[in-house]
Structures are given as C-alpha cells and as structure tokens.
C-alpha positions, 0 to 999 in steps of 0.5 A: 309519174309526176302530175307537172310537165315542162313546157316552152312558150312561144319565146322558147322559155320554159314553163311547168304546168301542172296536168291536174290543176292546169295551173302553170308556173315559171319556177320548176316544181319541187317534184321535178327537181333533182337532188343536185338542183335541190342542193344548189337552190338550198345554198343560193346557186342555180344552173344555166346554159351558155349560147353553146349549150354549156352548163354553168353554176352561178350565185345571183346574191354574191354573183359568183359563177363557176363552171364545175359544181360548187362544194356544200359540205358545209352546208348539208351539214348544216342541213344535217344538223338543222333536222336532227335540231328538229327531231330533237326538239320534237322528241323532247316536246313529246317527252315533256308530255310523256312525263306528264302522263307519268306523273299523273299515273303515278299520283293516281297509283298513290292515292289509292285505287277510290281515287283511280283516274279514268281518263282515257288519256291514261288508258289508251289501247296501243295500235300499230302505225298502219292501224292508227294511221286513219285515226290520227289523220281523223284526229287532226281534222276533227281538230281542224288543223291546218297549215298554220299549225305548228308540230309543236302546238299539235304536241302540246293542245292535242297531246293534252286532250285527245286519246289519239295522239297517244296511240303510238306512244314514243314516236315524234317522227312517225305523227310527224310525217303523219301531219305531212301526209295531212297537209298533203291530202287535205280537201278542196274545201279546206284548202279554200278556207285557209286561203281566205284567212289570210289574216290566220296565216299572218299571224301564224306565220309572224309566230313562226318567223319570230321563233327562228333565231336566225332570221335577222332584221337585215335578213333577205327573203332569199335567205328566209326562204331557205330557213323556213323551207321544211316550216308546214305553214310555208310548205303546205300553205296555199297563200301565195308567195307574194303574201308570204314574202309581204308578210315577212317584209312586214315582220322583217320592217317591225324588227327594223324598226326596233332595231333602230329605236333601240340604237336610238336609244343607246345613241340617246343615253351614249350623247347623254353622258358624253355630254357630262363627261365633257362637260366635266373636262372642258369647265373643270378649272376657269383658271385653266385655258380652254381646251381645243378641238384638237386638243381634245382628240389627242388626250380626252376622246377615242383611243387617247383616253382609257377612261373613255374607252371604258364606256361601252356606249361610246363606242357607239359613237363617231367623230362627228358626235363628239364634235357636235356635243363639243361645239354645243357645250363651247357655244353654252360656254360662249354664251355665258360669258358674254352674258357676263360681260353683257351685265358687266358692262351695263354695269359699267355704262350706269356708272359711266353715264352717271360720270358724264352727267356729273360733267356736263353739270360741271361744264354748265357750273364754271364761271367760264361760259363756253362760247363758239370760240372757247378752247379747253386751255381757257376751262381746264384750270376751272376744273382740273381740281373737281372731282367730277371731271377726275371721276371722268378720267379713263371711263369708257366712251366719250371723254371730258374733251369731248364733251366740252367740243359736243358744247362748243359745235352747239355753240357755233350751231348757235352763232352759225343760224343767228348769222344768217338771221343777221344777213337778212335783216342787213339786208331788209334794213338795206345797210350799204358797205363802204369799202374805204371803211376798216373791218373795225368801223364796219363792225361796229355799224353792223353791231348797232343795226343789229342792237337795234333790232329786236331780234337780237335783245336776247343775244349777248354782246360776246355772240354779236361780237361773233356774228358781226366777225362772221359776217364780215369774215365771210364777206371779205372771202367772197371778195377775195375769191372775186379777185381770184377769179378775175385774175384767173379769167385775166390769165386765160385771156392773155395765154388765148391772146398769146396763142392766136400769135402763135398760130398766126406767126408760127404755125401759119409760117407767116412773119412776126410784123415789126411794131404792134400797130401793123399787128392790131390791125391784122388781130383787131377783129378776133375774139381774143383780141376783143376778150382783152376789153381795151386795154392796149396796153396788155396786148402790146405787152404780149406782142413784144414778148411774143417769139414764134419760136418760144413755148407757151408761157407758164402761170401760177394761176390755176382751176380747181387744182388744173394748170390753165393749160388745160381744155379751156372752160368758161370761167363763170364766179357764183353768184354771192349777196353783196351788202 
C-alpha cells in the first residue's frame, strides 16, 4: 500500500501528502502514477476534466489537445532504445574491467608461480545475488556513495579496489539495481549530508548534464527533465527541484554563452575576410568605374556568385553585413580620394597664391598708378605682355580683374574718407558757396582752401582733383533732390486744392461760382487754400480748370515709387550740410 494519499484543499484542488514524512506536494507522486499518465508526462501530455467531467489530453509545450489518447510508438521506442543504450553501456564498462582482471591473471600465470599475485581482486569467492546482496550494499556505504554518484564511477573506482564488487561476476544489471535499492534505503543521516552539500551536487550534476549529448543550449528544463529522469543524481537526489532546475539553468547559460562566443568568432573571421574579398572586387582596377550596391548583389554576393558561395563562413552572413563592410570600404575609399584632392589642391593653392603675389607686385610696378577712377582698358596694354599677369590666366579664385578692382575699391575708400575730412575743414574755414558761380570756378576755390591746408600736403593734385569733384558732385545732388522735393510738396498741394473743389461743388451738389473772386472768398479760410502761400495765381489756375464733373487729375510726380494719389503724408526733405 503506497505511503502517499490524495487530498483536496479548501479550494477543491488536489494535493498529495505523504503518510510517513507528512510532507505534501502539489504534483502526483511517481508511486500513484499510472503507466498511462507515466507514458503521457514521458512525452510532455497531461490529462484534465473539462467543467462536464470529460477527460481530455493536452501538450502545455505545443498546446495541442485532443480528446482520445495520443499515440507514442515513437517514443517508447525511443524509451526502449535509450535502456538497452544504457545496459549496454554498463555491460561494456564492466567488460573493460573484466578484461583487466584477465590480463592481470594471465600475466601472473606467465611469470610463473614466485610471482603469483595474491590480490584479493583475483581471488574473489563467488556468491549468490541473495548472498552478496548485503555485502555490495555495505560496499557502497563503506565507500560512502551517494546520489551523486554515477554507475559508471561505481565501475571504474570500486571495480579496481574493492573485492566485493566482483562477488557476482558478469552482471551489470544486477549491481545496478543494487545502487537503486541503496539509494532508495539510505538513512536519514545520509540523506541530511547530502542535502547540505549542495556544492557536491552541482558539480555532479553539471558532470552529468555535460555527458548527455542531447541536451542542447536551447534545451528546456521540461525536456531536460525527461532526459535525466532514470540519472540517480536526479532521482535519488534529496536537493530540491528548484536547485536542480537552478543548476541546470546555470549549466544551460554557460552552453549559451559559448554558443554565442563561438558564433562570434566565426561572425569575426567571416567579416574578416568578407572584407578582403571586397576589397579586392571593388579597388581592383581605378580605371574601372566603381561598383554599385545594386551592382554588387547582382553579380559578386550570395547566390550570384559561385566564388562567394564557396566559402563556407559566409553563410553565416545576412544582407545587412555585406552592407555595412560595403559602405565602410566606400567610405575608406571616399576618404582617400578626397585626401587626395585635399593635397592636390593645397598644392595648387601654393602655386595659385604665389601667381596672385607676382600680380599684385605688377600692378604696383606699372608706370600707370590705379587711382579711384582707373579702369582696366587704361592698364591692360601695361601688362598684357608680362608673364606674371599670362601666369595668372585661368588660375583658380580670384582673377587679374579682380585684383585690379580689390586696388581701385582701396582707392576710392581713400578718396571716400579724405572727402569728408575736406567737408569739415570747408566747413571749419567757413567757405561760402556761390551759386552764380560754375562748377569749374567752385573747384578750383575748394582746391586752393584745401592746398592750403595741412592736412592735404600728402595728398596728390589727381586725388584732390577727386575729392573737389565729389564734393561738388554730391552738393549739387542735395540740391537737385531739394528741387524735387519742393516740387513734389508744390503738386500735393495743387491736388489737395483741387480736391477741396471737388468736395465743395461736386459732392456737396452746390454750383461752381462763375469768377475766382466770388471762389476766394468762400475757400480763403481752409488749410488748402492757405498751404498754396500767396501765390494766387496757382489757384486761379486750378479754378479755371476745375469741372465738378472731371476726375481727379494725374501727375507724373511721385514718392518713393507712389503716385500722389496715395494716402497723403507729410512730406518732409533730410536735413543735409549746405556750404
């Protein structure tokens, strides 16, 4: 009768506890499971109940369900195949070491009987299994084995040294069922040391994971578990399931990581000569134009290309890879070329800069000296034959014109601040302008205030002859713009006049008065009338002209680009120096 019973809670869940320990656990113990629910946890199926009582199958891995029992003909004979693997491997363990016991015999034999070997290895007295029953049992815990022991270490340490191994001779499985039984019986004391080194176990069990080939770094514990299940240090063990599935987490993350290091590195190597590989296509001949992204998939990469495919590291390789070692062997080529033309061209500049220096050396050597109003057809016969201005031709920045204007703007910079300095002292000496005067007899008075002063001694009689002209020039537009302006103010007036007529003997319906006196009389006191100064004539003018039903006349005047019909503005002119 089985020390585990099956309980529910308060929840109705069901739970199994066990009569002797008192221990309880939610999964159903090995003792109550039956062969069917034994075969359906062996391939990852459980059974359940729906709400009506119907039992159903499910996979809680692939989530598959199913209402009939699934078929496992593969796997028991998997199952099948994985114990006779086992037996196998266990018989042949024992034979390696049955062999040994031979040899030794047989050495002894021919060495002759002064050398006869007494070791009890080879003079054991043959027993009966129920005879050596409690001896091999007393062998193993002499020995102190435990859970994390292998058969396979039991074969090769105690088969070597302990006589008692060897009472049934040629029978793995027997002394393994033995080691079952004695995992299965041992005492509290023991059970209570191997729980405390944990740090035994792991290592045990790490042994164990990494001599079953089928587990994987991408293998789960679900699946582990069914691996290992018939592994002693699993079964018999008394750690608990969350330190074995720790452990192998643990054991599962190191295979991972040397998974990926070890991808790495072939990444690494792959990259490496992906990069030589591409290296050669792309700057194979400089003659040749350059070869495209595009260009390259179809020709040089992945399928296209038998010589690509025929290196097995790339395949490790994706699209995205090829483009990036691609764009990064572009750029390198991108940035030698433009530290070409970078050298090239700073080259060229040192010849360039040394060409525009021989120019300007030129310019300053003519018998022609650049004033502020020289033009380039009064020096180009001066040097049109030099080979400093030929070596200047067809150089890169600025050309021989534009260095000879770079010396005339200096020149009228000159002329443009020794003019001013000319209105103030004009103005300090108190010089008074006669408008009868001609431009010819005002220059020549300016030139002589100005010779006079000391200021000027430095100055040339072609630059003062300059400086007079733009004095003069720049007085006479102020004048000019003075005129324009009264005109414009003159017109304004006129049309506001003519617009008060409009208002008073159009809009208002009242009659045009036959003569201007009785007009003047009624229009004498507005501000239109009066703006007109006293000149009547002006506004007669407009009276006579004036129709109630004409528009508005037009004039040609206007304001910074506006037709003086525009809103009116006062009209106000800067204030300027007058000499």
């Amino acid at each position: 009768m089985s020390i585990w019973k099956e309980a529910k809670d308060a929840n109705g869940r069901v739970y199994y506890y066990n009569s002797l320990t008192k221990k309880s656990t939610w999964e159903k113990p090995k003792e109550l499971v039956s062969e069917e629910e034994q075969l359906l946890r062996e391939n990852g199926w459980r059974a359940a109940k729906t709400k009506e009582g119907k039992v159903y199958y499910y996979n809680p891995a692939t989530r598959e369900t199913s209402w009939t029992i699934p078929v496992f003909e593969k796997k028991v004979q998997t199952t099948a195949k994985k114990e006779s693997d086992t037996t196998a491997s266990a018989k042949a363990n024992e034979n390696i070491a049955v062999r040994e016991r031979k040899d030794l015999r047989q050495t002894t034999k021919q060495e002759g009987i002064q050398y006869a070997n007494n070791s009890q290895l080879l003079n054991v007295k043959r027993r009966t299994k129920e005879e050596a029953e409690k001896e091999f049992i007393t062998m193993l815990k002499d020995n102190q084995v435990d859970s994390t022991w292998s058969f396979s270490r039991i074969i090769s340490e105690l088969g070597t040294k302990d006589p008692r191994y060897w009472m049934v001779d040629d029978d793995p499985l027997w002394k393994k069922e033995m080691f079952e039984k004695y995992l299965s019986n041992r005492s509290a004391d023991q059970l209570l040391k191997e729980h405390n080194e944990t740090s035994k176990f792991k290592e045990a069990f790490i042994k164990m994971l990494q001599e079953n080939s089928h587990i994987k770094y991408y293998t789960r514990w679900s699946t582990a578990k069914r691996l290992i299940a018939d592994e002693p240090i699993y079964k018999h063990s008394v750690v608990n399931e969350k330190t074995k599935k720790q452990t192998f987490q643990d054991y599962i993350n190191t295979l991972a990581d040397a998974e990926k290091e070890s991808k790495k590195k072939l990444k690494t190597q792959a990259l490496n000569e992906l990069r030589e590989y591409l290296s050669g296509i792309l700057t194979a001949s400089p003659s040749e134009p350059f070869i495209t992204w595009q260009q390259l998939l179809n020709h040089y990469v992945f399928g296209k290309s038998k010589r690509y495919m025929a290196n097995r590291h790339f395949k490790s390789l994706t699209h995205e890879d090829v483009l990036i070692e691609y764009l990064k062997i572009v750029k390198s080529i991108e940035s030698e070329l433009e530290n070409k033309l970078n050298n090239l061209r700073l080259h060229n500049y040192t010849r360039d800069r040394i060409a525009r220096d021989n120019f300007k050396s030129l310019l300053k050597e003519i018998p022609i000296q650049i004033k502020a109003n020289s033009k380039w057809s009064h020096i180009y016969p001066c040097i049109k034959s030099d080979p400093r201005f030929l070596h200047m031709l067809g150089r890169n920045g600025s050309s021989c014109l534009d260095l000879f204007l770079d010396n005339v703007d200096e020149q009228r910079m000159y002329i443009f601040a020794q003019r001013s300095i000319a209105q103030q002292t004009l103005i300090d000496q108190n010089f008074e302008w006669n408008d009868i005067d001609s431009d010819e007899v005002i220059k020549k008075s300016i030139e002589n205030v100005l010779a006079n002063d000391s200021k000027f001694n430095k100055v040339d009689k072609e630059d003062l002859s300059l400086i007079t002209d733009g004095i003069i020039k720049q007085r006479n537009e102020r004048i000019q713009q003075k005129l324009q302006n009264e005109r414009m103010i003159l017109e304004q007036k006129k049309r506001y006049f003519w617009l008060l007529l409009q208002r008073k003997y159009t809009k208002a319906g009242k009659p045009k008065p036959s003569t201007w006196d009785l007009a003047s009389k009624e229009l004498s006191e507005s501000l239109e009338y009066k703006a007109l100064d006293d000149d009547d004539s002006i506004r007669r003018q407009i009276f006579d002209d004036f129709k109630p039903e004409s528009s508005a006349p037009t004039t040609e005047s206007t304001t910074a680009g506006l037709p003086l019909t525009a809103k009116k503005r006062q009209l106000s002119p800067a204030l300027e120096l007058d000499y």
